[in-house]
C-alpha positions as CSV (number, residue, x, y, z in Angstrom):
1,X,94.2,-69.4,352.0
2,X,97.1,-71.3,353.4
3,X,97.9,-73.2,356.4
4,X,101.4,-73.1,358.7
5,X,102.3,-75.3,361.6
6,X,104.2,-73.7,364.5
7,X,105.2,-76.0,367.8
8,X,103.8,-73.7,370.1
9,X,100.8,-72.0,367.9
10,X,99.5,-75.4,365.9
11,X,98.0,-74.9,362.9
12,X,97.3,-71.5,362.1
13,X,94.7,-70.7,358.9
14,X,95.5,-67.5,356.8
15,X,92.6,-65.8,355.0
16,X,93.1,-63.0,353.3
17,X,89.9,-61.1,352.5
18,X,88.9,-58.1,350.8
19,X,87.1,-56.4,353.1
20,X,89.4,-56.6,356.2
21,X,91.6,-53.0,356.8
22,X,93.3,-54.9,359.8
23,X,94.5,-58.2,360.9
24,X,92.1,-60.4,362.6
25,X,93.3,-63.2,364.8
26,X,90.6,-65.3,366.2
27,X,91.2,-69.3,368.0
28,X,89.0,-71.6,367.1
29,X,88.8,-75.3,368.9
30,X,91.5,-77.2,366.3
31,X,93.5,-74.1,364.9
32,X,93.7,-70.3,364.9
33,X,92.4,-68.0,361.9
34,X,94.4,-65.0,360.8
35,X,92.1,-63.5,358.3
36,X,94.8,-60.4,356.6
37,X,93.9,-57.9,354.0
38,X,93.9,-58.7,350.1
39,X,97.1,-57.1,349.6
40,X,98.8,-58.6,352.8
41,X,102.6,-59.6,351.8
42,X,102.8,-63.4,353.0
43,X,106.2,-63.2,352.9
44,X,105.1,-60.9,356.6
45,X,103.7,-63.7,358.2
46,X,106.3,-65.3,360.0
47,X,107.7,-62.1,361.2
48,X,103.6,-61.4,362.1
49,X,103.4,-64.7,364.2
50,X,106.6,-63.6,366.4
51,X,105.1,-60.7,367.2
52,X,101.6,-62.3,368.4
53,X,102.6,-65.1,369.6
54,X,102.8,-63.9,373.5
55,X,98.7,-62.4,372.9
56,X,98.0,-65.3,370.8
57,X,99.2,-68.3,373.1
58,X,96.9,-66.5,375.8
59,X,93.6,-67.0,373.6
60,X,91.8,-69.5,374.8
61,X,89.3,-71.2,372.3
62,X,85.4,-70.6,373.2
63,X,84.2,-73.7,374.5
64,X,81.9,-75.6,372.0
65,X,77.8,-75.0,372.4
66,X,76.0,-78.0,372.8
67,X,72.3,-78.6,372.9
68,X,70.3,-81.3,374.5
69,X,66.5,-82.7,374.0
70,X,64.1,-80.3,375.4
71,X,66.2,-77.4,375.0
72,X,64.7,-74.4,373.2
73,X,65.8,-71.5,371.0
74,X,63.8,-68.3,371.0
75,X,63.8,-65.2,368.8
76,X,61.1,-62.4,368.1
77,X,59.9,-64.1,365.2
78,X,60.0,-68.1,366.1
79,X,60.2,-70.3,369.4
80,X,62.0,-73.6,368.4
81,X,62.3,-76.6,370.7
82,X,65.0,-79.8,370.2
83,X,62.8,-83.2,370.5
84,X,63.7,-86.8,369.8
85,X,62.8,-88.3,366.8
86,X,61.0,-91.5,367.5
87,X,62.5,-93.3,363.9
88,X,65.7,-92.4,364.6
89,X,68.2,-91.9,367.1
90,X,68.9,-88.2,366.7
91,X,67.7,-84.9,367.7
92,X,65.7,-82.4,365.2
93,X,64.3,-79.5,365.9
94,X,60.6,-78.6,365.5
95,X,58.4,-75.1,365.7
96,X,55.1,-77.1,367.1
97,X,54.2,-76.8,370.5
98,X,53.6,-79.1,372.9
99,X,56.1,-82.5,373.6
């Protein structure tokens, strides 16, 4: 794993990983993460970034999910509600029911 700066990009991540057959460019909030097969030459990278920069400056990053107190998470399985602890200042989240 390495990490480039580009004026236009930021900071870009590269991953390579065994298992990817293709290259994977995803944005996250601070950076984006080109994940690249094992074998991937890094000497292709630069000449990789020119060619994806148009589709990559037009990724957006997925806006962040917050939670608040009362809010609840359900599966099939498990129902799980966010509460106030009354010791401390922050949120945890609990399986009972009721407040």
């Amino acid at each position: 794993m390495f990490e480039l700066n580009d004026r236009e990009l930021g900071k870009i991540v590269v991953t390579p990983n065994r298992r990817a057959k293709k290259i994977i460019a995803r944005r996250k909030v601070d950076h984006i993460r080109l994940t690249v097969p094992h074998n991937f030459n890094p000497k292709r990278i630069l000449s990789l970034l020119e060619e994806l920069r148009p589709r990559l400056l037009q990724l957006m990053p997925q806006p962040p999910v917050t939670f608040n107190e009362g809010d609840v998470i359900r599966s099939l399985t498990f129902e799980a509600r966010l509460v106030r602890d009354p010791f401390q200042k922050s949120l945890r989240l609990t399986l009972k029911e009721g407040k």
